[in-house]
C-alpha angles and dihedrals in degrees: 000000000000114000100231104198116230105253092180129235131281093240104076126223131263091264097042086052093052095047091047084054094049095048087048084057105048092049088050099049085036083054087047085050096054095026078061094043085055098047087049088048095049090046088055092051095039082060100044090048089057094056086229088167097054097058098104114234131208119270089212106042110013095243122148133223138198094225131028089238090050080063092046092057093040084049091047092043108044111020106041139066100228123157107029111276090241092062085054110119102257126218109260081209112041106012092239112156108226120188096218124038081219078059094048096047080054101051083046104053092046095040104035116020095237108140102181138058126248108272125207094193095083086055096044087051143062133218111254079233103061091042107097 
């Protein structure tokens, strides 16, 4: 009688089956790994190409500009005390000082209601009905 060799069939073991199992897992938790270690990398670069370190901050609050002159006008507006408090616009309402009329038109629109800013130019002209 011939001696056929045993080629195996196409259905693994048990064990086979378990240590196929257990390879799968490794490469999938060895691709998460380095899935995870890409998405840390492009976060890095993705930093480092906004320039998130250069915006200048605020040496009395913390806060961060775009622009260094952004900074300048934030410094002069709300940390110092130029111009003299008395020159400040003052509230027609309410008598509040604002440093800034941008400031004012704010306190005015929150406190008061009023949207728009006061306008010369009803006072300057006259109606086409009350001219002659």
């Amino acid at each position: 009688m011939e001696d056929k060799k045993d080629i195996g069939s196409v259905i693994p073991k048990r064990e086979d089956a378990s240590s196929l199992a257990a390879a799968a897992a490794a490469t999938a938790a060895a691709a998460s790994e380095t899935t995870t270690q890409a998405v840390e990398n492009f976060s890095r670069l993705y930093a480092v190409l906004r320039h998130d370190d250069s915006r200048p901050v605020c040496r009395y609050c913390g806060r961060s500009y775009s622009s260094p002159s952004n900074l300048r006008q934030h410094v002069k507006n709300v940390h110092s005390n130029w111009p003299p408090p008395d020159t400040w616009p003052q509230c027609n309402v309410c008598g509040k000082r604002c440093k800034t009329k941008h400031y004012l038109i704010n306190h005015q629109l929150q406190a008061h209601g009023i949207h728009q800013r006061p306008s010369n130019s009803n006072q300057q002209h006259q109606s086409p009905s009350s001219l002659p």
